[in-house]
C-alpha positions as CSV (number, residue, x, y, z in Angstrom):
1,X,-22.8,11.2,8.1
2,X,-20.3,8.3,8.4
3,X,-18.8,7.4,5.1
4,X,-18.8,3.8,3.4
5,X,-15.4,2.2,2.6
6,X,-13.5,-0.9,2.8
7,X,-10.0,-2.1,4.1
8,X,-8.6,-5.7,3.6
9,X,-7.0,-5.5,6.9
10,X,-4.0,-8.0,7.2
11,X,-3.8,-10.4,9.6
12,X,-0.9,-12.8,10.3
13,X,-3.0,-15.1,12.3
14,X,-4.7,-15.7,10.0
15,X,-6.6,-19.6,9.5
16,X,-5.0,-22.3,7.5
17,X,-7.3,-23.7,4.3
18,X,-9.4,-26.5,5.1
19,X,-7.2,-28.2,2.3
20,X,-3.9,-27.8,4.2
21,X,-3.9,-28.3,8.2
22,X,-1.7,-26.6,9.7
23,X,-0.5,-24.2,6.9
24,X,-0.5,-20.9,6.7
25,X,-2.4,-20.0,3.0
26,X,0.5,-17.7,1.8
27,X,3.0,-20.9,1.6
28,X,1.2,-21.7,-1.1
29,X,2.4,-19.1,-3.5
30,X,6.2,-20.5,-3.4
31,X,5.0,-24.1,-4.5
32,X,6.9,-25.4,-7.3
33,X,9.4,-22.6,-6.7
34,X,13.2,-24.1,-7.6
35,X,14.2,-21.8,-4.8
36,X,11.1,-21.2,-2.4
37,X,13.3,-19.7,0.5
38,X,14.5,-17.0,-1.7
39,X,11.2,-16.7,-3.4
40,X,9.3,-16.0,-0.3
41,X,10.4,-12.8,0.7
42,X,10.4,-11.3,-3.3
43,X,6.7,-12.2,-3.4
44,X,6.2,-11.1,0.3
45,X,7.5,-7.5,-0.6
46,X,5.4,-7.4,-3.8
47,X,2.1,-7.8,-1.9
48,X,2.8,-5.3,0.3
49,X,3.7,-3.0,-2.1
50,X,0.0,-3.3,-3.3
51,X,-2.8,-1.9,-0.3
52,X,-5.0,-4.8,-1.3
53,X,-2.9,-7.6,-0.5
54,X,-3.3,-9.6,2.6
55,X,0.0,-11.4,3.2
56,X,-1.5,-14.0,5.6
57,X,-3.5,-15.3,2.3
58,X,-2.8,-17.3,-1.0
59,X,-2.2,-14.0,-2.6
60,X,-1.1,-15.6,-6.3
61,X,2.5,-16.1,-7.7
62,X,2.8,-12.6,-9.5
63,X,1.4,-13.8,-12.9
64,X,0.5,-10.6,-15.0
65,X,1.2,-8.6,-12.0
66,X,4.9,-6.4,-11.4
67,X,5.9,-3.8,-8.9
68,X,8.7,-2.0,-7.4
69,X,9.9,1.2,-5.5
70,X,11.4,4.6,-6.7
71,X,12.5,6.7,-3.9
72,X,10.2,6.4,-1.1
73,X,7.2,5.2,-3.3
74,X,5.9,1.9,-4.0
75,X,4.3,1.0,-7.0
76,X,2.3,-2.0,-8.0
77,X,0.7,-2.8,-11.7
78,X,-1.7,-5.5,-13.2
79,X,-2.6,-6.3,-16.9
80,X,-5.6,-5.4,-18.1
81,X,-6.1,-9.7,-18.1
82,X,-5.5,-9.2,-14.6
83,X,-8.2,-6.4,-14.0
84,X,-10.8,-6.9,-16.9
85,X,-14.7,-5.7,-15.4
86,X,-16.9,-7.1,-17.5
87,X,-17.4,-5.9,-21.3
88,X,-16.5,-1.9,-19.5
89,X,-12.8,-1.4,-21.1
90,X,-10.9,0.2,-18.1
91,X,-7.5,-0.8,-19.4
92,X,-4.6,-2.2,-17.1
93,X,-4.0,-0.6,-13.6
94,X,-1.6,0.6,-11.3
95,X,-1.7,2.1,-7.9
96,X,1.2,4.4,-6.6
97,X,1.6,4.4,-2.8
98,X,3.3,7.5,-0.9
99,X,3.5,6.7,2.8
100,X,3.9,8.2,6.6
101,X,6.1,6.5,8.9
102,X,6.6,9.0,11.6
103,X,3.6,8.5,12.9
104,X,3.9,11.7,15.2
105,X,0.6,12.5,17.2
106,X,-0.9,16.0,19.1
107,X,-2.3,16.0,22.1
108,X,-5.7,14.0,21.6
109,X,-4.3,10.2,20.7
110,X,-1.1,8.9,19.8
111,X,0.2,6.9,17.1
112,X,-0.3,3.0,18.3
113,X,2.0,0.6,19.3
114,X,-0.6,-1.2,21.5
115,X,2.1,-2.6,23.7
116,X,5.3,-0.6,22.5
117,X,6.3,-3.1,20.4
118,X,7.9,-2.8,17.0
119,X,5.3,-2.2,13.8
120,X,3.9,-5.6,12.6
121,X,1.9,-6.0,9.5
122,X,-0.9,-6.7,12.0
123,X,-3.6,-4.0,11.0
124,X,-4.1,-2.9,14.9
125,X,-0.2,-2.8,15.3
126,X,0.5,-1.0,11.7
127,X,1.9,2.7,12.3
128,X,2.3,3.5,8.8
129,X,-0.4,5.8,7.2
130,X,-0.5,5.8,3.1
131,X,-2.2,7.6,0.4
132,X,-2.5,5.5,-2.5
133,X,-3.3,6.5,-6.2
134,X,-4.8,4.5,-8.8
135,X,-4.0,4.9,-12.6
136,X,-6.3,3.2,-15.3
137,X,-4.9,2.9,-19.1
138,X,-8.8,3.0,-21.0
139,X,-7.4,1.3,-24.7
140,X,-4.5,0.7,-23.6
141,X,-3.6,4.2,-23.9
142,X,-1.3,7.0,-21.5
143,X,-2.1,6.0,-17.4
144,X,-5.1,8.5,-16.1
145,X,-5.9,9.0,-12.4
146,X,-8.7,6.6,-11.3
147,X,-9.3,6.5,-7.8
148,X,-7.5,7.7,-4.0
149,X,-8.0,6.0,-1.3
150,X,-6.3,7.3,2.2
151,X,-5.6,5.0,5.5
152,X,-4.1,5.9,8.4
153,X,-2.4,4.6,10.9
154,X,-4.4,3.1,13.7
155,X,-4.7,5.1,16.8
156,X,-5.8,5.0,19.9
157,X,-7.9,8.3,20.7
158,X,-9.1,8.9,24.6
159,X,-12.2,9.6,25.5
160,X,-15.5,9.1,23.8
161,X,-15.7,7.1,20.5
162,X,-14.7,9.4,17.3
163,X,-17.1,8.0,14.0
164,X,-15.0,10.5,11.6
165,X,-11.9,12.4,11.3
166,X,-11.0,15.2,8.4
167,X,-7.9,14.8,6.8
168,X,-5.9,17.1,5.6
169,X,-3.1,17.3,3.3
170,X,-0.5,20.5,2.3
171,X,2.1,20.9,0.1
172,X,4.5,24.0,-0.8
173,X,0.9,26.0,-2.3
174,X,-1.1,25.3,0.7
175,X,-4.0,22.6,1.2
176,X,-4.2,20.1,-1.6
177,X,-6.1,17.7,0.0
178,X,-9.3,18.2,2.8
179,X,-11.5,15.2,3.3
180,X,-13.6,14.0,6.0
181,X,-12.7,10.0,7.1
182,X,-14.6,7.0,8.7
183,X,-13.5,5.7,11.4
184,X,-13.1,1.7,11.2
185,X,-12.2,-0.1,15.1
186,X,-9.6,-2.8,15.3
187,X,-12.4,-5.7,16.0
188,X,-14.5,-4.3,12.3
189,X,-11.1,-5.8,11.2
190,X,-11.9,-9.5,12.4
191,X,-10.2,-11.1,16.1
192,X,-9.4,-8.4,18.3
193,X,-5.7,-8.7,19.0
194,X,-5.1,-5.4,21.8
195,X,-4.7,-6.0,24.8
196,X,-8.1,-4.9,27.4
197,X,-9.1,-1.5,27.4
198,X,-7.1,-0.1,24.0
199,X,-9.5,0.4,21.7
200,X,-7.6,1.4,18.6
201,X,-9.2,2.5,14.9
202,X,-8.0,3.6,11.8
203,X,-9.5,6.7,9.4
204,X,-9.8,6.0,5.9
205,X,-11.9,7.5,2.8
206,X,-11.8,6.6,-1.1
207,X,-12.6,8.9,-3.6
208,X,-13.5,9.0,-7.3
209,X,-10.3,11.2,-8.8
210,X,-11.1,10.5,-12.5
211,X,-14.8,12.7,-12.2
212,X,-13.8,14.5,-8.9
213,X,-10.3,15.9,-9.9
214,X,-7.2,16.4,-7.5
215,X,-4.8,18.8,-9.5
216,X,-3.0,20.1,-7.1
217,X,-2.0,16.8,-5.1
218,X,-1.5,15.3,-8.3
219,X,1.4,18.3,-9.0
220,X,2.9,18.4,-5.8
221,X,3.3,14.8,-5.7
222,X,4.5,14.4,-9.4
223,X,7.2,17.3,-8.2
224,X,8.0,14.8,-5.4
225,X,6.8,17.5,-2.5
226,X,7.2,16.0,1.1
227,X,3.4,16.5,2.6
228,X,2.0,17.7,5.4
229,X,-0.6,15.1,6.9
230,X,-2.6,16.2,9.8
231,X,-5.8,14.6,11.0
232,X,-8.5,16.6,13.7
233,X,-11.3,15.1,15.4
234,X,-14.9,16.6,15.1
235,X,-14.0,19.5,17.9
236,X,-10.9,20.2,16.2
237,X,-8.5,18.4,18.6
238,X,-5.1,17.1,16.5
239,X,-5.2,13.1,16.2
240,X,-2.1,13.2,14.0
241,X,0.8,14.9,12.5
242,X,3.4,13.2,10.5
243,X,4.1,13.5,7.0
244,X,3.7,11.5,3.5
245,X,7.4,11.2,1.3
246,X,6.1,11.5,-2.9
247,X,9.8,11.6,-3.6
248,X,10.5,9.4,-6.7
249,X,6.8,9.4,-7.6
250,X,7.4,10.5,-11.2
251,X,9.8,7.2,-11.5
252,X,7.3,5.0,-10.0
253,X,5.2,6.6,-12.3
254,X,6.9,6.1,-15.2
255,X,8.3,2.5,-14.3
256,X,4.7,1.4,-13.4
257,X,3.7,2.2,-17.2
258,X,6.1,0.5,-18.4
259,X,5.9,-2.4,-16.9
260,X,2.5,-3.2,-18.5
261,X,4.1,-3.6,-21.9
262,X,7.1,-5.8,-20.7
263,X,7.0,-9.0,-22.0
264,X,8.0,-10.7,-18.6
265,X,5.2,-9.9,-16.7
266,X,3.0,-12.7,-18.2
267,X,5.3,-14.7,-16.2
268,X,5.3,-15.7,-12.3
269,X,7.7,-13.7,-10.3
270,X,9.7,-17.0,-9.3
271,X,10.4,-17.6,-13.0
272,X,11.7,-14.2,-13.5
273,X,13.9,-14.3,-11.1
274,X,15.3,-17.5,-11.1
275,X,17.9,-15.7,-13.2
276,X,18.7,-13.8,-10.3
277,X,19.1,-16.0,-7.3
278,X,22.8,-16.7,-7.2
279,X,23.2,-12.5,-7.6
280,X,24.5,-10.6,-4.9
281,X,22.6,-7.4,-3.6
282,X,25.5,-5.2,-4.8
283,X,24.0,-6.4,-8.0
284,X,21.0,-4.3,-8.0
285,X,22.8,-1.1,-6.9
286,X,23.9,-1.2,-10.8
287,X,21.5,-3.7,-12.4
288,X,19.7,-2.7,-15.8
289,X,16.9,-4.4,-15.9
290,X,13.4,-4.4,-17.7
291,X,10.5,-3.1,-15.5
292,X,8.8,-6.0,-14.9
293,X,12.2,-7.5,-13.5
294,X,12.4,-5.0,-10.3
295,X,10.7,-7.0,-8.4
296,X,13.4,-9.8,-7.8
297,X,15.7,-6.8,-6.2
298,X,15.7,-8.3,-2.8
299,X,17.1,-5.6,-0.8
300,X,14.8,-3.8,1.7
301,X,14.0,-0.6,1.6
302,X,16.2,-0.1,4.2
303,X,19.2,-1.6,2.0
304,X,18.2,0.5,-0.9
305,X,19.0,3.9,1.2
């Protein structure tokens, strides 16, 4: 039985608005920005810290929003102004994101590159899996696990069409994590962009963690455990091996929480970190810095190693 789901798959083609002719609708978030070429690329790396952020789009200019990294995970938080669902009190959110990059596959697909280029943040050319988590503060008391939702990278499997995969996830105690996952084809995501004949497509589930508990990930991702991903087709046939990084995920944890009681997250990310602009990076390998100021470190990943 084929699961239902959803993926805001980003595309950097995307169309410009009807308002703006040839303009791509993410310029819009630096207007009125003192310094829009060194505004771009902090709000850039903020929506992709988030799984429901296209960066082809007018994604907002960070109002009531923060995020940042802590080892190898990302972490992105809104205000409960941000998130508010009708008269249901469900608090402010935040979404931790552990990720797998090595993308190794077995001997039934491969991780895709389409045409060996270099990872894009074009859905069909993404080769990063990620397993996000999604806290809710009821009150606006202590964070409590809300929702997962798992993605994978896209791959290109031979042979017939595969509707669902099972993944599974393992830590130092075993298997933490086994869930079946929907298979979703690069043109369900909008234009098809692969060349003729690859026919990639990406497995994904959600699930309700709040009612449906997930002790165990939870632990071995609060210890900062490196996991075991694997992902088999119906037969059993390997579609993927690789391997999701939690370390830092207590920090993120922590830093997401606080972030929602900062006082400078009301404000947009480019008058935040105005402040900032003139700093060099060697700055932030020392900065102290509320929570809801990480965001305007503008090193990479990378840079942060």
């Amino acid at each position: 039985m084929r699961i239902a789901f959803s993926l805001v798959v980003a595309c950097l083609l995307a169309s410009c608005g009807p308002d703006v002719p040839g303009r791509v609708a993410s310029d819009k978030v630096v207007e009125g920005a003192a310094n829009p070429g060194a505004t771009w690329p902090l709000l850039l790396q903020h929506c992709l810290r988030s799984s429901k952020c296209d960066p082809a789009s007018d994604f907002g200019k960070g109002e009531e929003q923060a995020s940042g990294l802590a080892g190898s995970v990302a972490w992105f938080a809104e205000t409960e102004k941000r998130v508010s669902e009708g008269a249901q009190d469900y608090g402010a959110a935040f979404a931790l994101t552990v990720f797998g990059n090595n993308g190794q596959s077995g001997p039934a697909g491969r991780t895709l590159t389409v045409d060996e280029r270099p990872d894009t943040l074009n859905g069909t050319r993404a080769r990063r899996s990620s397993l996000v988590i999604e806290y809710r503060t009821p009150g606006g008391g202590a964070p409590e696990p809300y929702s997962l939702w798992f993605t994978s990278a896209w791959l290109v499997i031979p042979g017939a069409a595969i509707d669902e995969a099972k993944v599974e996830i393992a830590g130092k105690a075993g298997v933490v994590l086994s869930e079946a996952a929907g298979a979703m084809a690069a043109e369900e995501g909008g234009r098809k962009t692969t060349p003729k004949g690859i026919d990639p497509v990406t497995f994904m589930f959600p699930r309700n963690i709040r009612d449906d508990r997930v002790d165990a990930l939870l632990a071995a991702l609060m210890a900062g455990e490196t996991l075991s991903l694997k992902l088999y087709a119906p037969d059993g046939r390997l579609l993927l091996a690789d391997a999701l990084y939690a370390i830092g995920y207590e920090g993120a944890l922590k830093q997401a929480t606080d972030s929602l009681a900062d006082p400078e997250i009301a404000n947009s990310i480019a008058a935040r970190c105005e402040r900032f602009m003139a700093q060099p990076d060697s700055f932030w390998k020392i900065a102290d810095v509320t929570p809801a100021l990480l965001v305007c470190d503008p090193r990479t990943p990378e840079q942060r190693r």
